[in-house]
C-alpha positions in Angstrom: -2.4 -14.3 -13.6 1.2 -15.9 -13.1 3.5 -13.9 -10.6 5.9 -11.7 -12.1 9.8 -12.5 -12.3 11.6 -10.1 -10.4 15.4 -10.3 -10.1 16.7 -7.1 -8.7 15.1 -4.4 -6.0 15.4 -1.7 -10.0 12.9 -4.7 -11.6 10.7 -4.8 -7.8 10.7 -1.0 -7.8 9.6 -0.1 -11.1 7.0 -2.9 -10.8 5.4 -1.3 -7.9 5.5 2.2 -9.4 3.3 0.7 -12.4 1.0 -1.2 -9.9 0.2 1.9 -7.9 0.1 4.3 -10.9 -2.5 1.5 -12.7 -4.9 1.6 -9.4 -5.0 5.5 -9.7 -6.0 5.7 -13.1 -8.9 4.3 -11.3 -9.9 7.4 -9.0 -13.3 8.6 -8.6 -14.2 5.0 -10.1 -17.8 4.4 -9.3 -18.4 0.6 -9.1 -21.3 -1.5 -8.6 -21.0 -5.0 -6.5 -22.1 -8.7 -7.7 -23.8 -11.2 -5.7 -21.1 -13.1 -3.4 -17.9 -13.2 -2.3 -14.8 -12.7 -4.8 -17.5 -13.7 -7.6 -15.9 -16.4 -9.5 -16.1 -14.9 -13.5 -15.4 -11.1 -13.5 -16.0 -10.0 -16.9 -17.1 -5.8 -16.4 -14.3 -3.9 -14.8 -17.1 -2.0 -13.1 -18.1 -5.0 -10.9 -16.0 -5.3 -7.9 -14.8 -8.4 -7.0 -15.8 -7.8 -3.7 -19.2 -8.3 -3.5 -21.9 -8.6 -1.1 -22.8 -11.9 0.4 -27.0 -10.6 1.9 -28.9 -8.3 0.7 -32.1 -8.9 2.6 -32.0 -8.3 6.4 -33.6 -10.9 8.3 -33.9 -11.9 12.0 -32.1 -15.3 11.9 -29.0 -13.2 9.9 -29.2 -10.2 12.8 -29.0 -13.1 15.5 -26.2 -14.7 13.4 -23.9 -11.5 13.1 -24.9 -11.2 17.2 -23.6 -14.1 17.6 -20.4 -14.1 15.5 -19.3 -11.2 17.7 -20.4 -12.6 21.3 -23.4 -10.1 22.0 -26.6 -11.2 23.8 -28.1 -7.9 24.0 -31.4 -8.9 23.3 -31.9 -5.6 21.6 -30.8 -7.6 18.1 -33.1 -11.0 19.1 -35.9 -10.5 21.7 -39.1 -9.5 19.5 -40.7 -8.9 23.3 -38.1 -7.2 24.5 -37.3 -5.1 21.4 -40.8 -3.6 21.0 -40.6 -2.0 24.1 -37.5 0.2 23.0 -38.1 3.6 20.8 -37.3 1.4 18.2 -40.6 -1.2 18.2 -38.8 -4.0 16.6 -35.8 -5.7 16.7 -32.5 -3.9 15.3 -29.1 -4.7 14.0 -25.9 -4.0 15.3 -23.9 -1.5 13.8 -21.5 -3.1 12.4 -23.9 -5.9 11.1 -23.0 -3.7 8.0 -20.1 -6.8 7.3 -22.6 -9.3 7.0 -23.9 -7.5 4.0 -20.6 -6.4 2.4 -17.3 -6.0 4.2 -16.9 -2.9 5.1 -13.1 -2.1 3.4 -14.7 -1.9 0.4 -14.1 -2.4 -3.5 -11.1 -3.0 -5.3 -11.2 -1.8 -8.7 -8.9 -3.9 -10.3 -7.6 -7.5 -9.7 -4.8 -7.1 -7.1 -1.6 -7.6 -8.3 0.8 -9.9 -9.6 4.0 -9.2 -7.6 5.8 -11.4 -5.3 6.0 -10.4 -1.6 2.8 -8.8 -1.5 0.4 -9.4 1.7 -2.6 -7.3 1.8 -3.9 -6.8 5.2 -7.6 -5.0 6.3 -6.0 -1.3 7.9 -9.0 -0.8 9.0 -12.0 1.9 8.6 -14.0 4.5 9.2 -17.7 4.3 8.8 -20.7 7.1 9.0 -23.9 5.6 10.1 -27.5 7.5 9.1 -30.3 5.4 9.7 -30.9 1.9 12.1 -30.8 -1.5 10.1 -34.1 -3.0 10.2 -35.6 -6.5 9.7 -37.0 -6.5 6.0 -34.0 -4.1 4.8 -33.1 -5.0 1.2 -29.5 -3.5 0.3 -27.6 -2.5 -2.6 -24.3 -1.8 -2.5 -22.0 0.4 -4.5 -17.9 2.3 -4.3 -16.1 4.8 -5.0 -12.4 4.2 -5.3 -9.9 7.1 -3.5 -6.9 5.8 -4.6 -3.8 4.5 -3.7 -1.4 5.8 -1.2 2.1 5.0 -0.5 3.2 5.2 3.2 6.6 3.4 2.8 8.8 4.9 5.8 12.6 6.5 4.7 14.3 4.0 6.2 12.3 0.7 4.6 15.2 -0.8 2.0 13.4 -4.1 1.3 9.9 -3.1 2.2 7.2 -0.7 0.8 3.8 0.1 2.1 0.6 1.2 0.4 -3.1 2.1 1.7 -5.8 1.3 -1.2 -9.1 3.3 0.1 -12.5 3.2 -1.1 -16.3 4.3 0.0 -18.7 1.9 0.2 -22.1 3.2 0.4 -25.2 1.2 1.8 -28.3 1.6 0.3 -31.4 0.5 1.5 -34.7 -0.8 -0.7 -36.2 3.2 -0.1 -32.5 4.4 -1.8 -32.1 5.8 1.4 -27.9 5.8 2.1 -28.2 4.1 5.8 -23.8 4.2 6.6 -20.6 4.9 4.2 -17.7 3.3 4.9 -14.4 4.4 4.6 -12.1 1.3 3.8 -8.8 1.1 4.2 -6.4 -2.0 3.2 -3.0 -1.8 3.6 -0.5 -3.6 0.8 2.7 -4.0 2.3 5.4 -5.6 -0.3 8.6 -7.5 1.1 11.1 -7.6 -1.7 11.6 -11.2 -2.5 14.8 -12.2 -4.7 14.6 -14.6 -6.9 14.4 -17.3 -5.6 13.2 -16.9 -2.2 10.2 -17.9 0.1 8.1 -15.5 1.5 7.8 -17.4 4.8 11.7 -17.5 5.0 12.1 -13.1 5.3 12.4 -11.2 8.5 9.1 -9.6 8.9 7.9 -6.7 11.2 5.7 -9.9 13.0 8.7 -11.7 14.0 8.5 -12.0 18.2 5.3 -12.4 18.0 4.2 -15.8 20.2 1.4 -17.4 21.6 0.2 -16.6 25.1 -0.6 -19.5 27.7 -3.2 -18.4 29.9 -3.1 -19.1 33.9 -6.3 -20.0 35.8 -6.3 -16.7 37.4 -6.1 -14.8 33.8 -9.0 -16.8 32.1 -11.0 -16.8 35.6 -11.3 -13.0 35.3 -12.1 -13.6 31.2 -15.2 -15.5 32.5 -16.3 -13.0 35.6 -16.5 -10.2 33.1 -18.6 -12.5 30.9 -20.7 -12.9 34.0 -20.5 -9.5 34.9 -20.8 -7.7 31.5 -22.4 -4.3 31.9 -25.5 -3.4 29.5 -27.4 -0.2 30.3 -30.4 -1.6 28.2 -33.9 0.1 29.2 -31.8 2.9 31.4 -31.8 6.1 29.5 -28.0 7.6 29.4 -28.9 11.6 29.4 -26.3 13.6 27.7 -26.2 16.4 30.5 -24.8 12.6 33.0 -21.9 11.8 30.8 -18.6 13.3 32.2 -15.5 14.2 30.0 -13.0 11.7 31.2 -15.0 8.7 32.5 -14.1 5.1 31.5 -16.6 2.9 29.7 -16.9 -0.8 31.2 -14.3 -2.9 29.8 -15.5 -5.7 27.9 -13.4 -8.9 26.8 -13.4 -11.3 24.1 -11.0 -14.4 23.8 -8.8 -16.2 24.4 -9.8 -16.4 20.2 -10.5 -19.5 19.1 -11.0 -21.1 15.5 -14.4 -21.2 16.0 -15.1 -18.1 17.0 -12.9 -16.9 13.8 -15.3 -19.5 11.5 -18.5 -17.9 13.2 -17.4 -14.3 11.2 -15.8 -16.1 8.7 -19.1 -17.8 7.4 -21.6 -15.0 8.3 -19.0 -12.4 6.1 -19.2 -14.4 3.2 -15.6 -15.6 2.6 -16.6 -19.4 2.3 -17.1 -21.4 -0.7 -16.5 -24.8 -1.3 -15.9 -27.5 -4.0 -16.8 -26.3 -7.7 -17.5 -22.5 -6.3 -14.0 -22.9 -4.9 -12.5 -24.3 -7.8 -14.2 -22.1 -9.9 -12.8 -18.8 -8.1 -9.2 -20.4 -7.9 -9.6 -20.5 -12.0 -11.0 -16.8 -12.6 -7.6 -15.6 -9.9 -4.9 -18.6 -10.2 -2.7 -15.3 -8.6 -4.4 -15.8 -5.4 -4.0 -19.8 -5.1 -1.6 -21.1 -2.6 -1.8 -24.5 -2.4 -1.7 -27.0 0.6 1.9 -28.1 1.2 0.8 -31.9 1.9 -1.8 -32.5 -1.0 -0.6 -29.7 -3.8 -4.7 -28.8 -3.4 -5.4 -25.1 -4.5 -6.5 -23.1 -1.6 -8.1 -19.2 -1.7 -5.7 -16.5 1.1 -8.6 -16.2 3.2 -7.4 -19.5 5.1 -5.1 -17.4 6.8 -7.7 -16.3 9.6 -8.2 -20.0 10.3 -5.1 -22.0 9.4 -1.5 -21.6 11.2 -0.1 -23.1 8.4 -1.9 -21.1 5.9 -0.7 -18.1 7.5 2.5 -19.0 8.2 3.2 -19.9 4.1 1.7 -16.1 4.1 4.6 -14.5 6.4 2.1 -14.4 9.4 3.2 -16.4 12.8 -0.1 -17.5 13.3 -3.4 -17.4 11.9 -4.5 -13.7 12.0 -8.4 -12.5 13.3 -10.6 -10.6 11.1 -10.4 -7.2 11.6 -14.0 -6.4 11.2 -14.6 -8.8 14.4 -12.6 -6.6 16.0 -14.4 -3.8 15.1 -17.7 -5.3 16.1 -16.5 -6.3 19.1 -15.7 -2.3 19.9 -19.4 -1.6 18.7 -20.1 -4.3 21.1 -18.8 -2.0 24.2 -20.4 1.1 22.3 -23.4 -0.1 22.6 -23.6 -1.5 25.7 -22.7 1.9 27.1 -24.8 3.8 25.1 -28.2 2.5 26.2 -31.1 1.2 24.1 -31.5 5.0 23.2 -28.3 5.8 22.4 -27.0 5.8 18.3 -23.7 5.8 16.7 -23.2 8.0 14.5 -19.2 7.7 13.5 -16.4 5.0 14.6 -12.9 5.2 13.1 -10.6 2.2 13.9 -7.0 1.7 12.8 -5.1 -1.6 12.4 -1.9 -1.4 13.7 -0.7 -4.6 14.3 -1.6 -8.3 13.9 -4.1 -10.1 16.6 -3.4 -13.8 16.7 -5.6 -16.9 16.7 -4.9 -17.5 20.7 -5.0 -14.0 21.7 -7.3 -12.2 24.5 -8.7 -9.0 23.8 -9.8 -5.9 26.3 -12.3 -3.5 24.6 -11.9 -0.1 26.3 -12.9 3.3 26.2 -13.2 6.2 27.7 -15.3 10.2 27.0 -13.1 12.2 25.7 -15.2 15.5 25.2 -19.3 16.3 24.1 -20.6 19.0 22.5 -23.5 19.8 20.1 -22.8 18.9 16.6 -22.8 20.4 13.3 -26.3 18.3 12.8 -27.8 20.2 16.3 -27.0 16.7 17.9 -26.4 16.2 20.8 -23.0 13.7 21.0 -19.8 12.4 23.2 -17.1 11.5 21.1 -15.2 8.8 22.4 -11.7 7.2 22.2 -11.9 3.4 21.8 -9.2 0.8 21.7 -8.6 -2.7 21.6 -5.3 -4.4 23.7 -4.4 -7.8 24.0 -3.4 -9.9 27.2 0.1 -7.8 27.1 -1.5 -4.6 27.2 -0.8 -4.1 23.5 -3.1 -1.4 22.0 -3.1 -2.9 18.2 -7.0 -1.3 17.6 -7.1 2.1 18.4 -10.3 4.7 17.5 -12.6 7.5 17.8 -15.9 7.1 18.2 -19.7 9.5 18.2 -22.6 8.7 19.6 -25.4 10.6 19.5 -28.0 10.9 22.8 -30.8 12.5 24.7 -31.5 15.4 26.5 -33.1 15.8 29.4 -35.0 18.0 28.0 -36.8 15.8 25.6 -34.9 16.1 22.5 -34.8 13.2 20.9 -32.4 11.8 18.0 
């Protein structure tokens, strides 16, 4: 698909207008998933072309997603350790839902062919209804909401979109374990004719890297050492006060590698003829190395400066999800061995950098009994960088016991 010519903001308007109105012909769209990442040949509309990348649950892939995201709780690895919890084996994480299928969910059509356009996870709500077990054989399907413009009044040369979609998880007993509610957001910078993308004033302009003092990644390393896991230790329902602060966890500076350890375990990496192959089925998505012309996928942008930057980004950009498991991380850690969560919302609301440190925090914000005759805490839950920067806000339930026995 070769980019459309657009030579006025009356051609970049109406384009956009028959983009968005061509996704939501596609509402209520149930479709199924293919094996792999952006499958190379997409022949049936009603295979996304974002697949899944595992469908069987194994130990080694539960330790891998553990370790993508930092998280020794030995919960997801020790067999010894685990059979002693009221779970008798060894668990995943909740977010480990990634390393299956990501958890924005399905696009129904090929994105689109307009300049300008940089399309960003927003991120995502996600219901969770059973515990991922070892032996777990999933199947994947969506259902696409729609697309939603949220262009401010005052954007000239800008317009914003949300493209949503539920992605349901379904186990080898068709039991639904979690739904996801994904959210990317498509924001399109008019481009004249002409121009570079990488050459427009963009709303991440100011952003810079950090240089960390001694005394700043001394106390990255003493929480590290310190890191609080209620484990064994039962969290009643009737201790938890409305108000109190969960123990802040960190994660960074970010590094490359710890970018690559999600990137790989997600399923975004293919290389040689696979590469080449998906390059061919979506020429519309190449964008090739400045020094050797070589055709290169947009997911380089979580690992590459220059990627990024020839994407309108300052900086190679983390994944979102990571993010996300990272504030399951804290969750979880809280929570206890007997704790579950039952809900977490996060929202995207601005970039976090290849370089940056992040402080997961949270904090009760009220319990009650739910609809379910649970007995939950719903949280608020954030993520800020070494600037105090909230740019991952989001709500969270979790689901305990009483002291009177009641189990979930």
């Amino acid at each position: 698909m070769e980019m459309q010519k657009i030579h006025n903001r009356e051609e970049w308007n109406a384009a956009i207008d028959k983009w968005q109105a061509n996704y939501n012909k596609n509402i209520g769209m149930i479709t199924k998933n293919a094996i792999g990442f952006y499958p190379p040949v997409q022949e049936d509309l009603n295979v996304d072309e974002t697949g899944y990348m595992n469908t069987l649950v194994t130990k080694d892939l539960i330790r891998h997603y553990a370790d993508a995201t930092g998280d020794t709780n030995p919960l997801w690895r020790d067999e010894n350790y685990a059979r002693t919890t009221r779970w008798g084996e060894i668990i995943a994480p909740p977010r480990f839902l990634d390393f299956i299928s990501p958890s924005y969910g399905g696009i129904p059509i090929p994105f689109c062919d307009i300049p300008g356009m940089i399309p960003l996870n927003g991120g995502n709500s996600v219901k969770w209804f059973k515990p991922i077990r070892i032996g777990d054989r999933f199947s994947v399907i969506d259902k696409f909401a729609g697309c939603v413009e949220t262009t401010k009044p005052n954007w000239v040369d800008r317009r914003m979109f949300n493209i949503k979609s539920d992605r349901y998880y379904i186990n080898q007993r068709d039991e639904v374990v979690a739904i996801s509610g994904g959210n990317i957001i498509c924001p399109f910078n008019y481009l004249p004719e002409g121009a570079d993308a990488k050459d427009l004033k963009n709303p991440f302009d100011g952003i810079t890297r950090h240089h960390f003092t001694e005394e700043e990644l001394q106390a990255i390393y003493d929480n590290y050492e310190h890191e609080f896991r209620r484990g064994r230790e039962v969290l009643f329902w009737e201790n938890v006060q409305e108000g109190e602060e969960l123990p802040t966890l960190a994660k960074g500076p970010i590094t490359v590698e710890d970018a690559l350890a999600f990137f790989a375990g997600v399923g975004y990496c293919s290389a040689f003829k696979v590469k080449d192959m998906f390059i061919k089925a979506h020429p519309h998505l190449n964008i090739p190395d400045p020094d050797t012309g070589a055709a290169c996928p947009p997911s380089l942008i979580h690992i590459s400066d220059r990627h990024a930057q020839q994407q309108g980004m300052p900086y190679a950009i983390d994944f979102g999800a990571q993010t996300e498991g990272n504030i399951c991380h804290m969750i979880c850690n809280w929570m206890g061995d007997d704790g579950f969560l039952k809900y977490l919302y996060c929202q995207a609301r601005r970039i976090n950098v290849i370089g940056d440190l992040n402080w997961i925090k949270g904090k009760v914000d009220r319990k009650y009994v739910d609809e379910d005759g649970d007995h939950v805490v719903a949280l608020k839950v954030w993520a800020e960088n070494q600037d105090g920067i909230v740019f991952m806000p989001g709500d969270a339930i979790v689901k305990l016991v009483t002291k009177e026995g009641r189990y979930i």
